[in-house]
C-alpha positions in Angstrom: 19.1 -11.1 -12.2 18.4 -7.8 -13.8 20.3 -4.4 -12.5 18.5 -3.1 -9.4 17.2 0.4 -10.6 19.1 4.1 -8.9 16.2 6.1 -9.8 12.7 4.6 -9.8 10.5 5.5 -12.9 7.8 8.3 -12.6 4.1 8.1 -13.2 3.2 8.1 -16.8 1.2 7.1 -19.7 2.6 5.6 -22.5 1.7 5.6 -26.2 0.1 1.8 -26.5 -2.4 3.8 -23.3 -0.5 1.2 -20.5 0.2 3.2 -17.4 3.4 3.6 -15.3 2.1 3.8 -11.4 3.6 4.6 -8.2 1.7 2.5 -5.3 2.5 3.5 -1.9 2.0 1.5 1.0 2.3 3.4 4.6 1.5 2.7 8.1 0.4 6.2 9.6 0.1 4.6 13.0 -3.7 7.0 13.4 -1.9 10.0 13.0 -0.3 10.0 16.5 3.0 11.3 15.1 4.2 14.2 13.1 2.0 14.5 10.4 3.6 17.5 8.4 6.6 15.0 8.2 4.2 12.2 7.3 2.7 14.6 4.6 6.2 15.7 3.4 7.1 12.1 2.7 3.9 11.2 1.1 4.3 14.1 -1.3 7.8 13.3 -1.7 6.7 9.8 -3.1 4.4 11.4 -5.7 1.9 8.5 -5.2 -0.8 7.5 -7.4 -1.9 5.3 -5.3 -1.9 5.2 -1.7 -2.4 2.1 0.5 -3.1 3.0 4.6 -2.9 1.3 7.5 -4.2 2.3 10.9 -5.7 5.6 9.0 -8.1 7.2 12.2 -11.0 5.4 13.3 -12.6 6.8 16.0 -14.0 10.4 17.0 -14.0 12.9 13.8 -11.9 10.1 11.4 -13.6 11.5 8.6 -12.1 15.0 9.3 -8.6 13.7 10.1 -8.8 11.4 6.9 -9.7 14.7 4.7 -7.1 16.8 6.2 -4.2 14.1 5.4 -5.3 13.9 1.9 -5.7 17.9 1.6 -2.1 17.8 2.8 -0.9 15.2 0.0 -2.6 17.0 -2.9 -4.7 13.4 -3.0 -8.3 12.6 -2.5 -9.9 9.6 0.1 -11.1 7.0 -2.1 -12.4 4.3 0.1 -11.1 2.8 4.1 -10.5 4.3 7.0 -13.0 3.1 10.2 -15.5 0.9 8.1 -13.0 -0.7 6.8 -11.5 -1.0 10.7 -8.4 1.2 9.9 -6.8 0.4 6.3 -7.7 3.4 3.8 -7.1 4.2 0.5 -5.8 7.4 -1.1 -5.9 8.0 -4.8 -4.0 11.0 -7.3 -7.0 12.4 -9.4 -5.4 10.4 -11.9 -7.5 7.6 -11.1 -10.4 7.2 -12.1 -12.6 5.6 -9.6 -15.3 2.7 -11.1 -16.1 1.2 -7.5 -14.9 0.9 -3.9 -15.7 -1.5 -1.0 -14.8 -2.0 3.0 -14.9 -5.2 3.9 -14.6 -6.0 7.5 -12.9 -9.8 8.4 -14.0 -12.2 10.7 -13.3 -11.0 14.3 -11.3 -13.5 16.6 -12.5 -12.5 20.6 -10.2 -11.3 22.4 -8.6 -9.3 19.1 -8.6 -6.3 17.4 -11.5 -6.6 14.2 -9.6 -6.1 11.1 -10.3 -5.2 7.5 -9.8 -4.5 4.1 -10.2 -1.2 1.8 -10.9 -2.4 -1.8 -11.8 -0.4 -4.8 -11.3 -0.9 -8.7 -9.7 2.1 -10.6 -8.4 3.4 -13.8 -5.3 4.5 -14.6 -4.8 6.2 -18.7 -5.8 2.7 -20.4 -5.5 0.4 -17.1 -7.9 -0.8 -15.1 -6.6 -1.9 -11.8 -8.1 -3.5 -8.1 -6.0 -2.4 -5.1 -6.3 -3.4 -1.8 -5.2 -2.1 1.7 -4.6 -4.3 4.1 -3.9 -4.5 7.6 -2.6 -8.6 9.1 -3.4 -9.7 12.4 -0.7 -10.3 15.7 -1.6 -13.6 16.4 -0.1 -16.0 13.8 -2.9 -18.5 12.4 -5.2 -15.6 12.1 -2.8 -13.4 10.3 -2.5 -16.5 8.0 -6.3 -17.4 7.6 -6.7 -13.6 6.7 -4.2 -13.8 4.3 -6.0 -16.4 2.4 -9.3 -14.0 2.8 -7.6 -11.5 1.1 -6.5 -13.7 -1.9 -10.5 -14.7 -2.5 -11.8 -11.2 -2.2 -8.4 -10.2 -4.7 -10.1 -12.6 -7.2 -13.7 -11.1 -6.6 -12.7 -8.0 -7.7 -12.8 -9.4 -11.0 -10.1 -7.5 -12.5 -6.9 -8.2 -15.2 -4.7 -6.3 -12.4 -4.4 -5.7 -8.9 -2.0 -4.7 -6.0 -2.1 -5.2 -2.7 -0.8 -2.8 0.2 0.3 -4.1 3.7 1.5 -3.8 7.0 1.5 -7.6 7.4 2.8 -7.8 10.5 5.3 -10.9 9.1 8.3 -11.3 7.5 8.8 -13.1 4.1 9.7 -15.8 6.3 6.5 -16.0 7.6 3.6 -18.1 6.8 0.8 -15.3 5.7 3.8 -13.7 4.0 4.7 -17.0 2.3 0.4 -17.3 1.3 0.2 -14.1 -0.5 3.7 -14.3 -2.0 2.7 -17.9 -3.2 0.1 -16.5 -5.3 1.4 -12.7 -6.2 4.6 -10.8 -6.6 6.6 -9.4 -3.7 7.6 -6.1 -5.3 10.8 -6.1 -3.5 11.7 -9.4 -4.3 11.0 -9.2 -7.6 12.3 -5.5 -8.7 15.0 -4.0 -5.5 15.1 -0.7 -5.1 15.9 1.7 -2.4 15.9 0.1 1.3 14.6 -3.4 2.3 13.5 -3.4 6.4 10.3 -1.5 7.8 9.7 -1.8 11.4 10.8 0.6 13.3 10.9 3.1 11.8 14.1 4.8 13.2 16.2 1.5 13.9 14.7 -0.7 11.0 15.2 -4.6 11.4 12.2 -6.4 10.2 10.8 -6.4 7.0 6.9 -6.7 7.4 5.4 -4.0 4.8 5.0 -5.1 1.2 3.4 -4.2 -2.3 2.2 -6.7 -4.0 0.9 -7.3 -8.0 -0.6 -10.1 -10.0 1.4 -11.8 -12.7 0.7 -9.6 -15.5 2.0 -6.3 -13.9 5.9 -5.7 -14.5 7.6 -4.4 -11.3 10.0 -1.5 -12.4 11.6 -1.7 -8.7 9.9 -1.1 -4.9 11.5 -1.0 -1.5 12.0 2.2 1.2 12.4 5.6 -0.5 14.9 7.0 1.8 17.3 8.3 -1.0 14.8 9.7 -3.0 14.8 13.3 -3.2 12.8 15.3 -0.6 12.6 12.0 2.0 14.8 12.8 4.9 16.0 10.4 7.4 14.7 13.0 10.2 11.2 12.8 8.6 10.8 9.3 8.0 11.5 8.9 11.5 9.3 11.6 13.0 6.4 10.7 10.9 5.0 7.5 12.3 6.6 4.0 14.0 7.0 2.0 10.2 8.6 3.3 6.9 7.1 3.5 3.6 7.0 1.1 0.8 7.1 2.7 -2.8 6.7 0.3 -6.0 6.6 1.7 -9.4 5.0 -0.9 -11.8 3.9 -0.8 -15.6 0.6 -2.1 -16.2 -1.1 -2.9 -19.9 -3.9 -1.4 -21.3 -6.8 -3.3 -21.5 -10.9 -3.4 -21.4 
């Protein structure tokens, strides 16, 4: 097994046009918390790419939405209450080519849940990503799972990463269905720290990036060591912790 990396790479473009990403994957819980800590952390991360869950849905989303990408020098590409709380926030160094909500089947007695899609490019790479938000009950959470994988392959694209609270553990069988099929960032590349839920007291590790085959994971896990994430604000800014993934995609079409 390769040497876990101390310092994960920076965004980038290389000479051959392939493109070094950070994707970040975040639970903001609707902005219920402290949100200059949130912002602090997401800035902290330097994202590309930012995968939301339970972004605000409800009165004046669109407003709180804006203001937490004014505060993370990013722009909203695509989520938030269509797409029944995952979002999608984007560096303007993506280039956007499309974007879609897509709202799953809703089991009574539930909450509805969703996905936020879009297709993007990065320097040379063009790249789907896909925020996503699992059910409680377990064989939901696993038949949405499995919905995710066939709108992953719809997108039509050589690359794509997914974003997630997935409410599981890599123990767990929707966990098992989309690592089955994709890399587990954190498996596949460890860096920084491992458990997600809560926040303060992590024990559970139910947040993940994931990327097709062809993307090479330069490390992902919890960015409390990198520089500018405190402890204090990680805890203050919302009930999970972050997942950051740097991964080098290929140029292509």
């Amino acid at each position: 097994m390769d040497t876990p990396p101390t310092v994960l790479p920076e965004s980038r473009t290389e000479p051959d046009g392939s493109a070094v990403v950070r994707v970040l994957s975040y639970n903001v819980r609707s902005l219920r918390d402290d949100t200059e800590a949130l912002a602090r952390v997401i800035r902290a991360c330097a994202p590309d790419l930012v995968c939301v869950q339970e972004a605000p849905r409800f009165f004046r989303w669109r407003k709180a939405a804006a203001r937490l990408a004014a505060m993370t020098d990013l722009v909203m590409l695509s989520g938030g209450a269509t797409a029944a709380g995952p979002m999608l926030l984007c560096s303007l160094r993506a280039t956007v080519e499309r974007t879609e909500d897509v709202l799953l089947p809703r089991t009574p007695g539930l909450h509805r849940r969703g996905l936020a899609t879009a297709v993007v490019r990065l320097a040379g790479a063009r790249l789907g990503v896909v925020s996503c938000h699992l059910s409680l009950e377990r064989e939901e959470r696993r038949a949405q799972a499995g919905t995710l994988l066939d709108r992953l392959d719809a997108l039509d694209v050589p690359h794509a990463v997914v974003g997630g609270d997935l409410n599981d553990v890599p123990e767990g069988a929707a966990f098992r269905r989309l690592a089955g099929r994709l890399q587990d960032g954190r498996t596949v590349r460890p860096w920084g720290g491992g458990p997600t839920f809560p926040s303060r007291e992590p024990v559970r590790r139910i947040d993940a990036v994931f990327a097709t085959g062809g993307i090479e994971v330069l490390g992902c896990g919890v960015p409390d060591a990198l520089p500018g994430v405190t402890a204090a604000d990680l805890g203050a800014a919302t009930d999970h912790l972050p997942v950051l993934a740097a991964l080098r995609i290929t140029a292509g079409d």
